[in-house]
N, C-alpha and C positions, 0 to 999 in steps of 0.2 A: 088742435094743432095737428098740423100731418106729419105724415111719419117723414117725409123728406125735409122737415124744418125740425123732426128732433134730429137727424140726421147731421144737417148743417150743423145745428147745436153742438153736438158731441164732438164735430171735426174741430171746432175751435178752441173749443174745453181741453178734448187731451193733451194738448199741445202746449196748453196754458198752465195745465197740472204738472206736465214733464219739466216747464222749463221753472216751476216755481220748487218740485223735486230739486234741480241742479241748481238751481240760486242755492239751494238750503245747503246741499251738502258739499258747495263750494264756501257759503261761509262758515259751513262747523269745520272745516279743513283748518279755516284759520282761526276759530274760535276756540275752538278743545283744544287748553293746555297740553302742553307736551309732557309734560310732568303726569300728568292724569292720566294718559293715557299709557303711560311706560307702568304706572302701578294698577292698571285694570290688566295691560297684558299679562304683566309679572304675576298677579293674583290668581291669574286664569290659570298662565302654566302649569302655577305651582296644583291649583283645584285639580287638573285632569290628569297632571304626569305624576304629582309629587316631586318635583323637582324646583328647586329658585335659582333661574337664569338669572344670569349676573349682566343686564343691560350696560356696558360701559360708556359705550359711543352714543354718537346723536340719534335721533328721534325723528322720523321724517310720515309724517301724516297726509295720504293724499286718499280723497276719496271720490277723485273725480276720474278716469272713466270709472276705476272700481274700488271700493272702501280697502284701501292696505295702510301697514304700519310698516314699518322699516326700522331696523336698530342693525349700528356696527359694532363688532367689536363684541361678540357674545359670548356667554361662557356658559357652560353648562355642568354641573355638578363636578363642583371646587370646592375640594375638599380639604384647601389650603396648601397644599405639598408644595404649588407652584405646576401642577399640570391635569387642569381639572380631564374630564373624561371627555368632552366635547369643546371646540374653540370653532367659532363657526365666524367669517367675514361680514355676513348679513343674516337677519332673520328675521322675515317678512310675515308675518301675520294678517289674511284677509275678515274684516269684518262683516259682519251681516248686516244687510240693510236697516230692517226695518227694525231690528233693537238699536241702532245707534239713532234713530228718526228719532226715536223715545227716548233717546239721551243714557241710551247703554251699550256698553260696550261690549260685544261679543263675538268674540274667534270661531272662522269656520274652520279656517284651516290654516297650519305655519308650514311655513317652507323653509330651510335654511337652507345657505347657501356657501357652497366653496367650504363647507365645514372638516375638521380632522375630528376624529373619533378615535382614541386611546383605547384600549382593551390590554392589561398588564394583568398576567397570571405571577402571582408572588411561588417561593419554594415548598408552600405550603397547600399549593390548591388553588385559594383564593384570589379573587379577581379586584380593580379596583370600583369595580360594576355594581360589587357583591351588595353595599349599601344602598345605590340609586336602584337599584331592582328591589330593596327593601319599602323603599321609599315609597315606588312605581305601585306597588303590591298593594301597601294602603290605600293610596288615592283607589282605586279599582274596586275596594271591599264594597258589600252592596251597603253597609251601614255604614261608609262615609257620605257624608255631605256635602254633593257637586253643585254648585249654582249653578254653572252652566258645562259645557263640553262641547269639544270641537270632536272632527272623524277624522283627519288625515294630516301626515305629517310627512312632508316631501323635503327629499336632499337633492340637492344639487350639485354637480362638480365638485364630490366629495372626495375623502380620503378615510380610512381607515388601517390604523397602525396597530399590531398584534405584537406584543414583547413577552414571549414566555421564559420564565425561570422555573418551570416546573420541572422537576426529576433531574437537576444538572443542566439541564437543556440552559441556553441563553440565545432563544433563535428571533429574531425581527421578521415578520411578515407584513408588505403594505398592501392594500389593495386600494389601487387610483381609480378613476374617475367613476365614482359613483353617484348612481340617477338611482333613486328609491322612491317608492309611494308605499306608506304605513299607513294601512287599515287602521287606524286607531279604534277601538268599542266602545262605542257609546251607549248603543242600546243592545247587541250583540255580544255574546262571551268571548266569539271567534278575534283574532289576530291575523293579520294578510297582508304580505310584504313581498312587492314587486319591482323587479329594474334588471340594473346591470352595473358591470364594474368588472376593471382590468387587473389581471393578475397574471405575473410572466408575461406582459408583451401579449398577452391574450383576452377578447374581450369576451364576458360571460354573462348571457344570461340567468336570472337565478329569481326564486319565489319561495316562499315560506308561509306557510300556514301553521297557524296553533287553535286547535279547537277549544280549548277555553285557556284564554288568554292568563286569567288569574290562578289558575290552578298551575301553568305553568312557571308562575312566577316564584308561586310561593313550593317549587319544587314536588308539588301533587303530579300526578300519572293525566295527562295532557294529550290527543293526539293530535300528530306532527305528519306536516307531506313537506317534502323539499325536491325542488326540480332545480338543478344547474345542467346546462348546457354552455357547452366552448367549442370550439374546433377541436380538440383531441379529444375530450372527452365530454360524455352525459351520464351524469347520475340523476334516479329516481330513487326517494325514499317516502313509505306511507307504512305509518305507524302509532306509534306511541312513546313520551319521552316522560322521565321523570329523575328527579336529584338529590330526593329525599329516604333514604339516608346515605344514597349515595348514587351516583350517574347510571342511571340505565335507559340505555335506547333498545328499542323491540321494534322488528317488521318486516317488511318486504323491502328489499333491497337490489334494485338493478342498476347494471353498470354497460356501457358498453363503448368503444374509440374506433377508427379504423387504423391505430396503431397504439399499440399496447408500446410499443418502445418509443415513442412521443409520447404518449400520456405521462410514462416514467420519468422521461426527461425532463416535460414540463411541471410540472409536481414538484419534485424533488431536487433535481438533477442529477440522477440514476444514470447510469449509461450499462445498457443491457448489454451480455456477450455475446460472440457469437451470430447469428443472422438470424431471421424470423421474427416472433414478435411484433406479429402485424395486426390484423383485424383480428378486436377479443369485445366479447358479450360475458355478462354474466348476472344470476338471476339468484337470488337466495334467498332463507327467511334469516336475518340478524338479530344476535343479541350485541352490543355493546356499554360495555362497563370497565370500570377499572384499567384502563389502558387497552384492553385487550377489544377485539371484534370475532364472534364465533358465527361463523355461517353454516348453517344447517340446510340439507334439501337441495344442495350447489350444483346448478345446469351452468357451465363454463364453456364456452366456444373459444377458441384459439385458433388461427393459422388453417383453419378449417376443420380443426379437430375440436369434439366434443366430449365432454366426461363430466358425471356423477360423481357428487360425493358429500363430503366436509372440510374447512378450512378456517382456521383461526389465524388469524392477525393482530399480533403483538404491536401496538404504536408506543408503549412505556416502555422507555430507554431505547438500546436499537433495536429499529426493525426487525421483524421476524414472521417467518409466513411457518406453518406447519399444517398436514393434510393430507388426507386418501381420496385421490380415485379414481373411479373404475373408468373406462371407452370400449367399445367396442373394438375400434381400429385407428392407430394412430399416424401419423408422418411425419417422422420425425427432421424429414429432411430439410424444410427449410433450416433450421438450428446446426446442422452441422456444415449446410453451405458456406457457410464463414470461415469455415476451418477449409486453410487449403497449404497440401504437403507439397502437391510438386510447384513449380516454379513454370513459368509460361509456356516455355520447349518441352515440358512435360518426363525430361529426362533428367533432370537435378533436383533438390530438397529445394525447396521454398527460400532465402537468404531473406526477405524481407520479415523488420521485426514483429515478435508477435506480443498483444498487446490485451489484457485480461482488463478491461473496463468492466468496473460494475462487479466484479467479485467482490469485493470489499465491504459492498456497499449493505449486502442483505443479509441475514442468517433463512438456513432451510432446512425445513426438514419434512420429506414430500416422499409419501408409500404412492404409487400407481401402478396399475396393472390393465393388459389390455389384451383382448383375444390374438389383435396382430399388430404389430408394428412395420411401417415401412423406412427403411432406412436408406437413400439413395434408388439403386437398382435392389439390395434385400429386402428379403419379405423373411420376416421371423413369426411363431408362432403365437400362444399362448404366454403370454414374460409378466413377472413381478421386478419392479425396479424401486430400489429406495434411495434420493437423492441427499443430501447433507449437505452445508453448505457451512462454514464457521470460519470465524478470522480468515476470510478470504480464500480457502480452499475448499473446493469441491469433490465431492468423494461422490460416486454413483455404485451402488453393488444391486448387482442382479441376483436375485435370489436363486430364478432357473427360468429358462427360456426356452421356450421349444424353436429353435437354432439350427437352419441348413438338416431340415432332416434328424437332428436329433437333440441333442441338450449341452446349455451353455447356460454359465456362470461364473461369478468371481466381483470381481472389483474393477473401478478405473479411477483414478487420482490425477485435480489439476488444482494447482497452486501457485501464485505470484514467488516469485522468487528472483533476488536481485536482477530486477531490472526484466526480467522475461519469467521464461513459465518455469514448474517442476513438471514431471508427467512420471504416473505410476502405472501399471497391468499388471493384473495378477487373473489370468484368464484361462479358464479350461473348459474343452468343448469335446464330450464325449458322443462317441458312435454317429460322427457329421456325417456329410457329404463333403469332403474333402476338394473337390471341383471349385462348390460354390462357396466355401468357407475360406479357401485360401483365396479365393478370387474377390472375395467381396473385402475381405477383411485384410488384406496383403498386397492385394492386387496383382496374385502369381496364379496361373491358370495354366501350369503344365503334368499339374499330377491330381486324377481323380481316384477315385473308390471311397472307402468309409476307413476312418478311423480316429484316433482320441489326439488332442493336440491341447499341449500347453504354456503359454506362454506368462513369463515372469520378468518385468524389466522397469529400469524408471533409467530418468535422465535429468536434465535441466540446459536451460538456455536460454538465448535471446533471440532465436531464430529456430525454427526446422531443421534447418541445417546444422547450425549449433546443438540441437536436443540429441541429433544420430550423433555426434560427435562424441557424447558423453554417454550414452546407454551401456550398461551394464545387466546382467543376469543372466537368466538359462532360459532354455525352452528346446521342446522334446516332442516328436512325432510317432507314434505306431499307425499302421495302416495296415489295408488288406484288400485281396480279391481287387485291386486296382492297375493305375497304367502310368507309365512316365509319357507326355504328352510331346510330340514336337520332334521326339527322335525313334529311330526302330535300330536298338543295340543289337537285338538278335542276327539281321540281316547284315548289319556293317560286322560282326563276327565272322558270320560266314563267307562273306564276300574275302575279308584279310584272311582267312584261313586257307581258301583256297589257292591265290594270287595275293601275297601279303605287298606284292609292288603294284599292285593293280592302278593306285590311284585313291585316294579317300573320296575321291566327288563328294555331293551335299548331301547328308544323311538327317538335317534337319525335317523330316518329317516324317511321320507314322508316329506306331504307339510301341512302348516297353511293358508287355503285362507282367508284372509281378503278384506274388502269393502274399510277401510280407516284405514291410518298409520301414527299419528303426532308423532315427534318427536324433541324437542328441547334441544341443549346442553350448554354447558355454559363452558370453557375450562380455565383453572388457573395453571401454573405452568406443564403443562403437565398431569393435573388431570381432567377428563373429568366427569362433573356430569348431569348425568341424569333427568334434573329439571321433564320434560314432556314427556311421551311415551305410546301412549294411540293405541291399535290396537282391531278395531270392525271389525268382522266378521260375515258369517251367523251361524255359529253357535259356536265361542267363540269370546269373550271380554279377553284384558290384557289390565293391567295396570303398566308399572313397572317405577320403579328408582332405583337409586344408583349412583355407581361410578366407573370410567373406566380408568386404570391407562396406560398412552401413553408411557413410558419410558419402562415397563414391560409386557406389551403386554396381563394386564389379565384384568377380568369382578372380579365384587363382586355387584350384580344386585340385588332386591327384587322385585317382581310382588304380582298381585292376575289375578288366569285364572277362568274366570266364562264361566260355559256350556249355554250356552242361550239358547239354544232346549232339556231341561232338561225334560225328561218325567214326573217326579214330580212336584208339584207344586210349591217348591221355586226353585229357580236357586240354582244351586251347584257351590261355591264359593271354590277356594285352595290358599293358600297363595304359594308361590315357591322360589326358590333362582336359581341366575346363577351363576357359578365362576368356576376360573379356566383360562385357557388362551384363547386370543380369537379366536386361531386356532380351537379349539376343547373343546368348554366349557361344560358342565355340568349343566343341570335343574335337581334338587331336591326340591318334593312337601312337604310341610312342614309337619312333622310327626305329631304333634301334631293334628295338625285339621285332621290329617285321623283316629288317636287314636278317638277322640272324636266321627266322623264318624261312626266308628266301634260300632254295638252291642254288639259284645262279646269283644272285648277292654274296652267298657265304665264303669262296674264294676271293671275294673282295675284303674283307673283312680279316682274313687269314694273308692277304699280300700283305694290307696294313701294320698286324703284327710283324711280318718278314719282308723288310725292304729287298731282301734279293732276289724274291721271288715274281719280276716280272714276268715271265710265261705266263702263270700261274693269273695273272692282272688281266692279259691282255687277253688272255681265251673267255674271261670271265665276261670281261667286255664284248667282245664278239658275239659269246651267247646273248649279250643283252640286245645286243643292235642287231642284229642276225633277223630276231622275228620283226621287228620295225621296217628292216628296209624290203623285206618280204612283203609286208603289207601293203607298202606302198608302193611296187611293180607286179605286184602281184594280183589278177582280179578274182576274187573268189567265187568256187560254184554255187550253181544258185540252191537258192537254200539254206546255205553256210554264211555265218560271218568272221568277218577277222578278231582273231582270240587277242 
């Protein structure tokens, strides 16, 4: 025979083999009872999961293109309550070819479909899982008895519903459409579970390994890798888990979003305060147990700052984060961008309401310390800060800071209160730089040198505007070796002293050096009064008071500026006023005492007392207009000018 006539041969043989294949397992399609085949699957499931699905619906047998079974209406470990753990619309079952040739029935793999998955934590712990994982555990043992085993166990267009009563809680979690592929072990220890499924309007990929399956079941020290990924967030975990004698998870633990204030929201429904809270990493070794998560080793990235440390997280009862640590250099700025006092014209308090989302929501208690901090345009030194955080109020106290040149400390307090904020300061900043310290923290930048400043106040409201409205308390200034910014008192003395009618012109600018500058206030209602304000200099004295209105943003001040290097022999004393607002206020020296000042004013002055003395009026007058109209026919030598 030649090889081209066995050739021929085989072309017409295979064809005759395949089609006598398909005759066959189109009649066992119709031949294999459907009853038989519902108690081989049932038998199987029960051999590999330990579990007895409860077949209820019909039976659909086809095995022509490929050997499947089909059942509607599935139940999966019904434990009679009325809500077994699994309800699944179909659950298809592929058989293998060539043991069903031979007249046996046997599953490679089951799919179910459109199934709900129940997962109920009772007030005690306990799940209603806790027994089908009892079940699952035997089937698994090596000295159980499998006849046979499938590998993989696919969902489809699933559901999965979480109902916990554990610790008080009563919270429902679902997670919809889930696509899974379950490694089942057949000949392997491992366990491998892959897909996805929505949670929050968010779709997530997600993978689960357990390095031996039965060890984890039966609560033995098992290692565990878990990968989710979603659009806010990715976690990685690789470790090790176990439940006997009680929850502990161990490992390496990364985390990271390109917004931490999305991740919160989607999560939880957290609404963080304040601004910032954007791209966060974080890398640690975990323990978790007992409600609690303790992270060791903790590299955290935030808003582009980094820091070292440890950090525990409380999930038993409310939230709670507690933690140290350390950064080099921090920015604190994005976080405080959200806070804004002035109002768009940059000259009024804020009126729009202020609104503390997310206080309520966490407890804190958070030590950090960092070489530098930047705060807007400040740049602060060395600082320890410890944050708190409880029934909705936040408390931050500085322990000490190296602050504008020198050291700052104290307190700051913020708390929900009907309806809007509380605000606390309890703040004292010795041997500053007075320049950058009122300027950064005040935003008044007319008096520099060094000196100690303290401030003590709180308030409440619904606005900014509302919060000055209410501020009460004190606060107190020493300084030295500095300058009043913006005016030169010394020169506007000398100038009135010589010519007290000369004219005030603009004496907004130069500088007022001073030796020493107290200053104490007393704050009521938003109304700021000027008890003490005493500034010696080498060559002027002030003394001023009044009243400073924080709501409105103006002065209405009274002083006396004495020339203390007065070439005459008394000191030249003015009485003054400031008012106006305190962007750009206004010094006016009191008229009166320059009148009196004045020789040729002072018979005006003295007519006014004695009406009968017009002579007396009108030579006064004369004197006055005499040099004016002189000037003006007058051309002066060169050289000279008109006085």
């Amino acid at each position: 025979m030649t090889a081209a006539t066995g050739f021929r041969r085989l072309a017409i043989a295979a064809p005759a083999a395949l089609a006598v294949v398909l005759v066959t397992l189109i009649a066992l399609s119709f031949l294999i009872p459907a009853a038989t085949v519902r108690d081989a699957v049932n038998k199987e499931i029960h051999a590999v999961t330990g579990l007895d699905p409860a077949l209820r619906g019909d039976a659909k047998v086809s095995l022509f293109p490929s050997g499947t079974v089909t059942f509607h209406n599935v139940l999966l470990g019904d434990d009679g309550t009325g809500e077994p753990a699994v309800v699944a619309d179909e659950l298809t079952a592929h058989l293998r070819y060539f043991p069903l040739l031979a007249g046996r029935i046997e599953i490679a793999d089951v799919t179910l479909v459109r199934p709900t998955i129940r997962v109920t934590f009772d007030p005690d712990g306990q799940s209603n899982w806790s027994g089908l994982i009892g079940s699952l555990a035997r089937a698994l043992r090596p000295d159980h008895e499998r006849s046979a085993s499938f590998s993989e166990i696919g969902i489809k267009d699933g559901a999965v519903v979480i109902h916990n009563h554990f610790a008080g809680h009563n919270v429902i979690e679902r997670l919809d459409g889930v696509e899974f592929q379950l490694a089942w072990p057949s000949i392997s220890r491992s366990f491998g579970a892959i897909g996805r499924f929505v949670w929050h309007d968010e779709p997530v990929e997600a993978s689960l390994t357990l390095g031996d399956f039965l060890a984890a079941l039966t609560g033995e020290r098992s290692g565990l890798k878990l990968r989710l990924s979603g659009g806010p967030v990715k976690i990685a975990f690789d470790g090790a888990a176990s439940y006997q004698p009680t929850l502990k998870i161990e490992g390496t633990l990364s985390a990271e979003s390109p917004s931490l204030r999305e991740a919160m929201r989607w999560t939880d429904g957290s609404k963080l305060p304040f601004g910032g809270f954007g791209r966060f990493a974080l890398r640690a070794q975990s323990e978790i147990g007992g409600g609690v998560v303790s992270l060791t080793g903790v590299n955290v990235e935030l808003d582009g700052n980094a820091a070292e440390g440890v950090i525990t997280l409380s999930t038993d009862g409310r939230r709670a984060v507690q933690g140290t640590l350390a950064a080099d250099g921090l920015d604190l700025t994005p976080y405080v961008s959200g806070i804004r006092l002035l109002a768009a014209n940059e000259h009024n308090w804020d009126a729009l309401p202020i609104a503390l989302d997310g206080l309520a929501d966490l407890n804190l208690d958070l030590r950090l310390s960092a070489a530098s901090i930047k705060v807007g345009t400040a740049r602060l030194g060395r600082t320890a800060v410890a944050a708190n955080m409880r029934a909705g109020k936040l408390d931050l106290a500085i322990g000490e800071s190296q602050a504008f040149g020198g050291i700052a400390k104290g307190s700051l307090g913020l708390a929900s209160a009907d309806g809007g904020v509380a605000v606390t300061s309890h703040l004292q900043f010795a041997d500053v730089d007075l320049q950058n310290c009122l300027g950064e923290v005040f935003g008044f930048r007319k008096l520099d040198g060094r000196g100690n400043l303290a401030v003590n106040v709180e308030g409440s409201g619904s606005s900014v505007l509302a919060v000055t409205g209410t501020l009460n308390g004190t606060a107190s200034l020493v300084a030295r070796d500095g300058a009043l910014s913006g005016i030169n008192v010394e020169q506007l003395l000398r100038r009135l002293e010589r010519r007290p009618l000369s004219g005030n012109g603009d004496f907004r600018s130069g500088r007022t050096p001073f030796e020493q500058l107290t200053l104490n206030l007393k704050i009521v209602q938003g109304t700021i009064s000027v008890d003490d304000m005493r500034i010696d200099g080498p060559a002027v004295r002030l003394a001023v008071g009044g009243q400073v209105s924080v709501p409105a943003r103006d002065l209405d001040l009274k002083g006396v500026a004495t020339l203390v290097s007065s070439a005459t022999a008394n000191e030249f004393e003015l009485p003054f006023v400031v008012q106006g607002p305190w962007d750009d206020p206004i010094m006016l020296p009191d008229a009166q005492s320059l009148i009196r000042r004045s020789g040729a004013a002072a018979p005006l002055l003295d007519a006014i007392r004695d009406r009968t003395a017009g002579t007396a009026v009108r030579s006064m007058i004369d004197k006055i207009l005499a040099p004016a109209a002189s000037s003006a026919t007058t051309t002066p030598p060169a050289g000279k000018s008109p006085d």
